[in-house]
N, C-alpha and C positions, 0 to 999 in steps of 0.2 A: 504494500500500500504506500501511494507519495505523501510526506511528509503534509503539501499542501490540502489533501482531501480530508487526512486528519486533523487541521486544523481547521476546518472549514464543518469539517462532521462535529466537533467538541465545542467550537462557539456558538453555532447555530444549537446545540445543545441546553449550553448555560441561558443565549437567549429565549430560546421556549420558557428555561424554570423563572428567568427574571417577569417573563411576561404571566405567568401561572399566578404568579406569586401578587403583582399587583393587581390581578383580579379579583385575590382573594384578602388582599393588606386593609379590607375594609370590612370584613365581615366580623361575626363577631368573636370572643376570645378566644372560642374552641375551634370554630373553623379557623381561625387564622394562623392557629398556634400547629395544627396538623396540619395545613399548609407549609407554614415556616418550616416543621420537623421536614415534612418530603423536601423541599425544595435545597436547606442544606444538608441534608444527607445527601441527595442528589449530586449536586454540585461538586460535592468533594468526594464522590463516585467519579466524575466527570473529569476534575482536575486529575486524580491518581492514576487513573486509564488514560488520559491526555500523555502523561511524564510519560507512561511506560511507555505508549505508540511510540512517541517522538524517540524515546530510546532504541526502538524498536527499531522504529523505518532508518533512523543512522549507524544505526550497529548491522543491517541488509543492504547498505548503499542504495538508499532509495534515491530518488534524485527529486529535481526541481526545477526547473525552466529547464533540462536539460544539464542542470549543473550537479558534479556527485556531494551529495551534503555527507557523505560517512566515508566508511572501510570496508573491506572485504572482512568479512569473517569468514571462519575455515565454517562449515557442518557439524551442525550441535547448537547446544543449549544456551543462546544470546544469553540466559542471565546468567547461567553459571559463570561467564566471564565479567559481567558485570560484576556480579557479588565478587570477584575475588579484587576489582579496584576499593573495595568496604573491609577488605579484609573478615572477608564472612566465607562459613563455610561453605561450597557449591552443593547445595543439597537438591539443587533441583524443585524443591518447593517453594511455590509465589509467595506461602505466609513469611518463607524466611530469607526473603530477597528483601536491599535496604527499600526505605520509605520513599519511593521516588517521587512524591509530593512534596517531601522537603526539600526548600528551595538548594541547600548546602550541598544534600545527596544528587542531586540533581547535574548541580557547576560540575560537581567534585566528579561524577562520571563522563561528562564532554568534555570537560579537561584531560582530565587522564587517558581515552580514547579518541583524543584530539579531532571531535567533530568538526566537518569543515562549520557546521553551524552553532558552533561553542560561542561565537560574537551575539548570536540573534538570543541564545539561551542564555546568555548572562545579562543581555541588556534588559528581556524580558522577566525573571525575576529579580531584579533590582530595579525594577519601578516602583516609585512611588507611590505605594500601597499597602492596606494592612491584610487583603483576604488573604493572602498567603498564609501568614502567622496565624490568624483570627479565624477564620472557615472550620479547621480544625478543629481546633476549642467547641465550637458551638456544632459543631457536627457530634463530636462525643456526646457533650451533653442532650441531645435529641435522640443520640441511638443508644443511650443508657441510662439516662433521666435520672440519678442518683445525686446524692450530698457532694460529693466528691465532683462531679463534674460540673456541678451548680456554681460553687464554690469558683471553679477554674472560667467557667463562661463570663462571673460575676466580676473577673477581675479585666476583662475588657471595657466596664464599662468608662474606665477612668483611661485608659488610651485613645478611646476613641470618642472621648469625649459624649457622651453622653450619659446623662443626670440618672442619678442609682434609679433602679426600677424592680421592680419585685420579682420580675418574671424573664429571662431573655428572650422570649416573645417580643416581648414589649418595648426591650433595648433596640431589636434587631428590627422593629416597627416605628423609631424613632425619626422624625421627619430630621437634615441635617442641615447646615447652615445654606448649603448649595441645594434645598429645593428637593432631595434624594432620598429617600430613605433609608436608613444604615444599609441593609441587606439588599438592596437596592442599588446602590452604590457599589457595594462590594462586589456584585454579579458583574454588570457595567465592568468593574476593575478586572474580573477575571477573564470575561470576555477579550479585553483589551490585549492583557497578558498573553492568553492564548493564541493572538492574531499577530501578535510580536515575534512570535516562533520562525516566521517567514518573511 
């Protein structure tokens, strides 16, 4: 698959959840809240699957205008060679391959595997954004709804500027100084990110 389909398949993705979501950023607690849960779970479904393609299509010499964005790899297991720039064991299973949604694991593998597209992937998470860091956080908490993850949602609300609320619903529903609504914004950013790839 070329690098450019999959990012064209994964934004148009995020765009569907961002549009889902202000359909429903109006209704009331309970729909809005099992919206909110789908659409960042979703999302960071979307971004994690996003890393790995792009890993993917550079580590198969996929191309793009015509131009090679990777390497040859020999036949076998892309991640097992991945995992070993993590210094992880090659076990061959996805649960123990590193988190390629993290922005570090991410550089740390197109560096090390000298993608020709290592410029577009480092410009792309080093923008000016918090979903990266923050998607996460509030993803856990929607697919585990515990103390402990409440706890950890609860401490965005002072980076990102918005005024304590009782519920991360309600943070992530929070209208922002640009007109945007947190999670709103953040889709918007990730979308962005994602189209930065090429």
């Amino acid at each position: 698959m070329r690098l450019e389909s999959v990012v064209n398949q994964h934004a148009g993705a995020v765009s569907r959840l961002r549009r889902s979501f202000m359909l429903a950023s109006t209704d009331s607690f309970s729909k809005r809240d099992r919206e909110t849960a789908y659409v960042c779970i979703e999302a960071m479904n979307y971004w994690s699957l996003f890393c790995r393609k792009t890993i993917e299509c550079a580590m198969n010499s996929g191309t793009l205008g015509g131009n090679l964005i990777g390497w040859n790899v020999v036949p076998g297991d892309w991640c097992r060679i991945a995992c070993l720039t993590h210094q992880k064991s090659p076990s061959g299973i996805r649960r123990d391959e590193p988190k390629w949604y993290v922005p570090a694991n991410l550089v740390k593998t197109s560096a090390q595997l000298d993608f020709g597209i290592h410029s577009n992937i480092l410009a792309a998470v080093s923008s000016n954004t918090r979903v990266l860091h923050d998607l996460p956080c509030v993803r856990n908490f929607y697919a585990h709804r515990n103390e402990t993850t409440k706890r950890s949602a609860a401490g965005l609300y002072v980076t990102n500027g918005v005024p304590y609320r009782a519920h991360p619903t309600d943070m992530l529903c929070t209208r922002q100084s640009n007109g945007y609504l947190l999670l709103e914004e953040w889709l918007y950013d990730l979308e962005g990110v994602i189209r930065l790839f090429i």
